[in-house]
C-alpha positions as CSV (number, residue, x, y, z in Angstrom):
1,X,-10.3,2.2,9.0
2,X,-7.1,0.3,7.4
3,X,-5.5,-2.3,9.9
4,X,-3.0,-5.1,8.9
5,X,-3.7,-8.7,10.2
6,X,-0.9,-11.4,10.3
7,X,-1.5,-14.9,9.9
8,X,0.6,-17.8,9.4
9,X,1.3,-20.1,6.3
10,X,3.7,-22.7,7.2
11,X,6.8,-21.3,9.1
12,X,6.4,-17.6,8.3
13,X,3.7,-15.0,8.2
14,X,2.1,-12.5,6.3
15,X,0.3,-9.3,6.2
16,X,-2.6,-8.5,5.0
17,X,-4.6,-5.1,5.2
18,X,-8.3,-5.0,6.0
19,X,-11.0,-3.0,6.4
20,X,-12.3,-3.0,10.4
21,X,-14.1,-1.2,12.2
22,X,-12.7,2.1,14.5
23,X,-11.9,0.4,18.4
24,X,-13.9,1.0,21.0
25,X,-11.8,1.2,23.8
26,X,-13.0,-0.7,26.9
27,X,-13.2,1.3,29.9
28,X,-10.5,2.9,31.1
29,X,-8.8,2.7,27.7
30,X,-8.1,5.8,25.2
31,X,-8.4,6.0,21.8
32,X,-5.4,7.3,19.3
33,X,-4.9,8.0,15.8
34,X,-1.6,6.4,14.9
35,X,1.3,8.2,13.3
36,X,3.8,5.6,13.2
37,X,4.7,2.2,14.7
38,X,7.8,-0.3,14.7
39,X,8.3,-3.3,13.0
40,X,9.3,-5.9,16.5
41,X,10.4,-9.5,15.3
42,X,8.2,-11.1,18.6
43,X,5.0,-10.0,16.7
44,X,6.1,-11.6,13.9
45,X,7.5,-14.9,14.3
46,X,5.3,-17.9,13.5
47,X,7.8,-20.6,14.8
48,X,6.8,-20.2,18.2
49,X,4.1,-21.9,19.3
50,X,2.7,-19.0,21.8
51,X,3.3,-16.4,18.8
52,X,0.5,-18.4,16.6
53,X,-1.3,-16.8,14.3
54,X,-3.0,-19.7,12.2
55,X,-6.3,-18.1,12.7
56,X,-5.7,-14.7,11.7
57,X,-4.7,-11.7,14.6
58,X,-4.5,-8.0,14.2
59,X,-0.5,-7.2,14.3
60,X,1.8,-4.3,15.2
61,X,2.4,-4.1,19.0
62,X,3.8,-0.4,19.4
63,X,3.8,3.3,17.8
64,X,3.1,6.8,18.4
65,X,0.5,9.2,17.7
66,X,-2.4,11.7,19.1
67,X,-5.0,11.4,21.6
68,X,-8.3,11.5,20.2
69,X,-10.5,10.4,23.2
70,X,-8.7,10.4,26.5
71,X,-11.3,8.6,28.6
72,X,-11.2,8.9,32.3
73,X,-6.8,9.0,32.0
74,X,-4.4,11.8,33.0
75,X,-4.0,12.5,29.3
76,X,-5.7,15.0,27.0
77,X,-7.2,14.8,23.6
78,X,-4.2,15.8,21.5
79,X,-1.3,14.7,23.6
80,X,1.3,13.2,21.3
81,X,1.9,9.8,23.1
82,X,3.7,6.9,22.5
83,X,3.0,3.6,23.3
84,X,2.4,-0.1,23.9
85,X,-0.6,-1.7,22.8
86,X,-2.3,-4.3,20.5
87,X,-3.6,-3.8,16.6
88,X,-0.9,-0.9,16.1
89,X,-0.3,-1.5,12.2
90,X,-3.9,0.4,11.7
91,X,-5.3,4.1,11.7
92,X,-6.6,4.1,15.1
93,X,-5.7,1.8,18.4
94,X,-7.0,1.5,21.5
95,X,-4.2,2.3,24.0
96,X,-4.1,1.4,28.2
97,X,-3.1,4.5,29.6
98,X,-0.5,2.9,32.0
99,X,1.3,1.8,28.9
100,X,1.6,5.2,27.2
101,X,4.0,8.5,27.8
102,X,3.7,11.8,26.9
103,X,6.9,12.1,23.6
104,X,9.4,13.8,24.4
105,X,9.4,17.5,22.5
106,X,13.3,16.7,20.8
107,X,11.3,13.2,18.7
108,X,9.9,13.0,15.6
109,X,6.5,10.2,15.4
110,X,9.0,8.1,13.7
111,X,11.8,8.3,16.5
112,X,8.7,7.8,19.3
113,X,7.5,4.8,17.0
114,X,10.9,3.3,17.9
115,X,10.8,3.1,21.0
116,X,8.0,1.6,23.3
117,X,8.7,-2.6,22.3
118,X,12.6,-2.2,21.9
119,X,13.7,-0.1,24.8
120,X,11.4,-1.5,27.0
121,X,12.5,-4.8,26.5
122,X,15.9,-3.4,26.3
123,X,15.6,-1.8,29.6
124,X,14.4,-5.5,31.1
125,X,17.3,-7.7,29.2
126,X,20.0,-4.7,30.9
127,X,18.4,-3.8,34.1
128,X,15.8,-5.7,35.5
129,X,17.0,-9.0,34.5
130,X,20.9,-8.7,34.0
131,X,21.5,-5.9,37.0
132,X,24.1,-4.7,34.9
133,X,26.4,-2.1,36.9
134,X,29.0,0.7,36.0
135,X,32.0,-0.8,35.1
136,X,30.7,-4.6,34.2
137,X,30.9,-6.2,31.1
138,X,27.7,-6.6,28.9
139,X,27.7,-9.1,25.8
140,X,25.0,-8.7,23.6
141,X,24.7,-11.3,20.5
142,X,23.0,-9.4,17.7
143,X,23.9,-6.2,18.3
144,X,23.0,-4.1,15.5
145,X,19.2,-5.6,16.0
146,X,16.5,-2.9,17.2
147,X,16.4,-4.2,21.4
148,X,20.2,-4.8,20.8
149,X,21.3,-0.8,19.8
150,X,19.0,-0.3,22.7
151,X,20.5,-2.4,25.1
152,X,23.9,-0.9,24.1
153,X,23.0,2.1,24.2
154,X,21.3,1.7,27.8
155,X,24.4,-0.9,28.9
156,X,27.0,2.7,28.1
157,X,24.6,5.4,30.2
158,X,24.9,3.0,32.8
159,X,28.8,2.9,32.7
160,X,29.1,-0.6,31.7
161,X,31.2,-1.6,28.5
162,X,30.1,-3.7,26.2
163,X,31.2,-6.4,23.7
164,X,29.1,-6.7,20.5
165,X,28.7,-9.8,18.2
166,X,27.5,-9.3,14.7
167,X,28.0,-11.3,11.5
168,X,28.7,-7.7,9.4
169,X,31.8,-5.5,10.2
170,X,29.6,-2.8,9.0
171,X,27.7,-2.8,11.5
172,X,30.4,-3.4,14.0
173,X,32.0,0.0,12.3
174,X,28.2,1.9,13.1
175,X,28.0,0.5,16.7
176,X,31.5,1.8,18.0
177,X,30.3,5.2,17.1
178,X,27.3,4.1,19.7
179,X,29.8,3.5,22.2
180,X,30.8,0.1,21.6
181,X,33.8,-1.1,23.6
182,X,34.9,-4.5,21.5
183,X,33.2,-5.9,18.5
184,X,33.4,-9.4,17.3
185,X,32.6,-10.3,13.8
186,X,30.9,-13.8,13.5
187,X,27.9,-16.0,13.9
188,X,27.0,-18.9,16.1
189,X,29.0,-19.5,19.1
190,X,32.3,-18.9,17.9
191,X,32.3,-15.6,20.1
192,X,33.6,-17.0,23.3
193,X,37.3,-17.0,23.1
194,X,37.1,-13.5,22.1
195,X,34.5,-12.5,25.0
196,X,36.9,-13.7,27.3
197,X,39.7,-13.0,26.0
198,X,38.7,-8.9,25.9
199,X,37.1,-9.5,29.7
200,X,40.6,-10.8,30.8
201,X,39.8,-14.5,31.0
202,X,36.9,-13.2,33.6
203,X,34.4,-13.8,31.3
204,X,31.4,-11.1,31.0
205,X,28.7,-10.1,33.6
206,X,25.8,-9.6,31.8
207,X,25.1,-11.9,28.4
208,X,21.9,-10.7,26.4
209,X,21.1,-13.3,23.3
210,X,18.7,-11.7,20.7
211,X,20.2,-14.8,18.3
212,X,18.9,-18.0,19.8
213,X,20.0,-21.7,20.2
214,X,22.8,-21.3,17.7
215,X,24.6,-18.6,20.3
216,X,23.6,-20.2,23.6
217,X,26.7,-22.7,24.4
218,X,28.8,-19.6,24.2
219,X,27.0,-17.3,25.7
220,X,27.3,-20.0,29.1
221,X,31.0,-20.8,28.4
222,X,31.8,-16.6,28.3
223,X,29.8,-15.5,31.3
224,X,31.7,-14.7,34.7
225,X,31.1,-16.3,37.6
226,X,27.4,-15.3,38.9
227,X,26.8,-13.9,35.1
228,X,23.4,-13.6,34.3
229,X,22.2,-14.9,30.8
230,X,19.3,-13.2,29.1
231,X,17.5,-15.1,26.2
232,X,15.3,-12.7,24.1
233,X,14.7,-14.0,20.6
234,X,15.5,-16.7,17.8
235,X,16.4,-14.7,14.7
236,X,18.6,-18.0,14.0
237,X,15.4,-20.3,14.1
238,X,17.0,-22.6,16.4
239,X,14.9,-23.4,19.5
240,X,17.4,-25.6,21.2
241,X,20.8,-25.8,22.3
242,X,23.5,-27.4,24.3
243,X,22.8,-27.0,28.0
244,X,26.6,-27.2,29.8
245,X,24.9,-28.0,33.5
246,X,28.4,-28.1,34.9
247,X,29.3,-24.5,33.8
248,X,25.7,-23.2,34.9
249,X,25.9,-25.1,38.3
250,X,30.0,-24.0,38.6
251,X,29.7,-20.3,38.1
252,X,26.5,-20.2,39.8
253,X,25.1,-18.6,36.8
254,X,21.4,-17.2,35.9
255,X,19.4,-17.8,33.0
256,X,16.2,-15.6,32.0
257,X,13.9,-16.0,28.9
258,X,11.8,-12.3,28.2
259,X,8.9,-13.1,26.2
260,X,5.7,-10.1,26.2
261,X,3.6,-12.7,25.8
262,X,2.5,-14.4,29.0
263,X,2.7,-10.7,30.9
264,X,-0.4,-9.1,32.5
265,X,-1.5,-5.7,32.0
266,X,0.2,-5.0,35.8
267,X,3.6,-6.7,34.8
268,X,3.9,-4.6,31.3
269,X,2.9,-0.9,33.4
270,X,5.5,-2.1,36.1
271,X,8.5,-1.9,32.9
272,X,7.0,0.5,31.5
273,X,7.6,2.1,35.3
274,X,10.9,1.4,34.9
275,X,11.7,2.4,31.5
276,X,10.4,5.7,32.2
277,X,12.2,5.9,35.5
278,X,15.5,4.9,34.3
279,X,15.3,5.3,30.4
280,X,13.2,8.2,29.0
281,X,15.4,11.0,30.6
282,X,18.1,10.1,28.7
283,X,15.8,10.0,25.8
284,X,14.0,13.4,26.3
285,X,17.5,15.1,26.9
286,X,19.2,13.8,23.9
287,X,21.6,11.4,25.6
288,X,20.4,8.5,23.8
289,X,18.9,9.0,20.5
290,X,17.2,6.3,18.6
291,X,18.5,4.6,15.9
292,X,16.4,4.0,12.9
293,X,17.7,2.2,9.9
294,X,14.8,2.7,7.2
295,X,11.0,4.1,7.7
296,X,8.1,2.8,5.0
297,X,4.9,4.1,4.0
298,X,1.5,2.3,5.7
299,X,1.3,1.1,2.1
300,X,4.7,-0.6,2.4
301,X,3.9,-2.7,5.6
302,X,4.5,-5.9,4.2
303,X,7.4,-4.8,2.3
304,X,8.6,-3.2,5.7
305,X,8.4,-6.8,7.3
306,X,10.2,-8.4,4.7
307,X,13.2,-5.8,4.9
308,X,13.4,-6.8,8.5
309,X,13.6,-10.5,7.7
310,X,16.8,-10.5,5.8
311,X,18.5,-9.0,8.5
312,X,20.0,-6.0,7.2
313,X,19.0,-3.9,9.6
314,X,20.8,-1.8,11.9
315,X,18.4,-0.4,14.7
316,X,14.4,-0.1,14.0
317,X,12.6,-0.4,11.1
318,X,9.2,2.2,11.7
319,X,6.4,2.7,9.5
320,X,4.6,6.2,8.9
321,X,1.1,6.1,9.0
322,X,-0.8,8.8,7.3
């Protein structure tokens, strides 16, 4: 079969396809034959040390597609599944059943593709780690990224409101039709008078930063007292930032990192528990529906990864796999 491997030249990756063998799934592991999967900025960063890829890794970390050998799980050879699981940007993968769901019957491959990585982690920005509640305020800094339409869109079925930064009023425009309750045009930290100011001087609740060190300082100086702080990614490249102790000790605040990469098999089924549980309803009845900026051709992979990196995007970025 056709896989993609990632491997890293300096400060950035790159793609290229091979010929490998099929998987052979290890026991209690099924085999599927991929229809689609995502493009997810975690799996492609080379920046961060625990992301290395010097040596050369199969890539792709999510996707759809059909059940060829089911194994010993509750599926059945021909389910249409989607899915977390290692090597996706390839033909075939090699999928942990606990990690899998049957697609809904209202998605395409392409709209399952979308999902798995993005509203997962999503789902554990929003509700595991920030406890966002009906009726809080939810800031989320890089909004119009895949995980941040997700977390918007998981922030409003909750009943929360939401503030979104993004350096485009474009995208701003696309995300009230989401549900957006304020957007604020800009980059960097220059959000926080305008957080508080739409939260009433009471700053917000729930702060989810998909930008990095750039956004940091003001996502502390705009959370509420007991605010929870969510770091998930560094599309700004900066791994460091002010740390205001006095405003974190003051307001008694909380500050969570959500990386995929140090969880165990037991920690990923446990949110993958909870997306199901709390997500995927909304999902199969057409509450939320996901938002997918551009798909590619298998063919197009690298091109597909390149798109993503100029930050044009407003949701996911899927490729369809033949």
């Amino acid at each position: 079969m056709q896989a993609y491997w990632i491997k890293k030249t300096g400060d950035r990756t790159e793609l290229e396809l091979r010929d490998q063998p099929l998987p052979q799934p290890a026991a209690g592991e099924m085999l599927v034959r991929m229809r689609a999967t995502s493009i997810n900025r975690g799996d492609m960063l080379a920046r961060i040390h625990r992301h290395s890829a010097a040596a050369g890794r199969p890539a792709g970390i999510d996707g759809s597609g059909e059940v060829i050998d089911a194994g010993n799980s509750r599926f059945n050879a021909g389910d249409r599944v989607l899915f977390r699981a290692h090597a996706c940007f390839a033909e075939y993968a090699a999928v942990n059943p606990a990690l899998a769901a049957i697609m809904p019957d209202n998605l395409s491959w392409e709209q399952a593709a979308a999902l798995p990585a993005a509203y997962i982690t999503a789902w554990e920005a929003v509700v595991e780690f920030g406890r966002a509640q009906a009726g809080e305020w939810v800031l989320l800094l890089g909004a119009s990224s895949g995980v941040g339409v997700a977390a918007l869109q998981i922030a409003k079925a909750l009943g929360a409101r939401v503030i979104g930064v993004s350096g485009a009023a474009r995208k701003l425009a696309v995300l009230k039709t989401l549900g957006l309750d304020v957007g604020i045009e800009g980059r960097g930290g220059a959000f926080a008078d305008a957080a508080l100011q739409a939260t009433g001087g009471k700053g917000v609740n729930v702060a989810v930063n998909l930008v990095g060190g750039s956004a940091f300082p003001g996502c502390v100086r705009a959370a509420a007292d007991f605010g929870r702080v969510i770091i998930v990614g560094y599309v700004d490249g900066q791994m460091h930032a002010d740390f205001d102790l006095e405003a974190v000790h003051g307001k008694r605040l909380q500050i969570s990192g959500i990386s995929n990469t140090p969880l165990t098999p037991a920690h990923r089924a446990a949110s993958m528990q909870g997306f199901m549980r709390d997500v995927y309803p909304a999902l199969a009845s057409g509450a939320i529906v996901p938002v997918i900026d551009r798909v590619f051709g298998f063919d197009e992979l690298p091109a597909a990864k390149a798109y993503v990196e100029t930050d044009q995007l407003l949701g996911k970025v899927v490729v369809r796999i033949p």
